[in-house]
C-alpha positions in Angstrom: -16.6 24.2 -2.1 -14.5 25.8 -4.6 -15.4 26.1 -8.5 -13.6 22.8 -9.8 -12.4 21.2 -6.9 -14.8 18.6 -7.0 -15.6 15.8 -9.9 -16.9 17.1 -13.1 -20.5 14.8 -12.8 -20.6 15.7 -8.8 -21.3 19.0 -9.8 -24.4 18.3 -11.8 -25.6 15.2 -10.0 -29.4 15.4 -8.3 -28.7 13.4 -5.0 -25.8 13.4 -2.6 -23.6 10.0 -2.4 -20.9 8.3 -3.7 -20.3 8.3 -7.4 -18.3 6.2 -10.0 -17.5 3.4 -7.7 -18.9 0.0 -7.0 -18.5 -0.2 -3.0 -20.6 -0.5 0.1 -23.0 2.6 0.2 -22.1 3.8 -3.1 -25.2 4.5 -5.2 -24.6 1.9 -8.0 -26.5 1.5 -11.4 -24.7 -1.7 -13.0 -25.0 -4.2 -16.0 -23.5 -7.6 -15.9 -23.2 -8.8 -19.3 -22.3 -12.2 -21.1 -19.8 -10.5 -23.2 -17.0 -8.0 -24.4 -18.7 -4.7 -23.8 -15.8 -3.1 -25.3 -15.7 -5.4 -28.2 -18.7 -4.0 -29.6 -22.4 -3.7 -29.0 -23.7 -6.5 -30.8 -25.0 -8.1 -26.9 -27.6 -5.8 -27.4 -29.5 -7.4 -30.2 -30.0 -10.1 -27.2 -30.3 -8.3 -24.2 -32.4 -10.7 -21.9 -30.1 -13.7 -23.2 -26.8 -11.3 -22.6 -27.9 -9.1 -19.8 -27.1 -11.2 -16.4 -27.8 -8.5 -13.6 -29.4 -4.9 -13.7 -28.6 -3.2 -10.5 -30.5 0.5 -10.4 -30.1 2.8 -7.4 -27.8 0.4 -5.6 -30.5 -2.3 -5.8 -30.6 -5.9 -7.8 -33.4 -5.6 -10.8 -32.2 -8.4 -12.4 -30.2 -11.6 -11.8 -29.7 -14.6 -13.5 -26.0 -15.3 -12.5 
């Protein structure tokens, strides 16, 4: 592959798979939270009130949907 013909972060990630999108057999690390993320960060002051669903590494941690 040619210098810069691939994504910036592809470059530097550890493992092979698909990056930066949420679809089937995409590695996935995701937060579901009960509010306006780009609002601010006050959610985190309550994050297992706030926090819905934790998915690391493509897999569900967390769910309280």
């Amino acid at each position: 592959m040619l210098p810069g013909s691939c994504w910036p972060w592809r470059a530097r990630a550890p493992y092979d798979g698909r990056l930066g999108v949420i679809a089937e057999g995409a590695l996935a690390d995701v937060l579901v939270v009960d509010a306006d993320p780009e609002a601010g960060l006050d959610w985190l002051d309550d994050p297992q009130g706030r926090i819905n669903l934790i998915m690391k590494d493509g897999r569900i941690v967390k769910d309280t949907l």
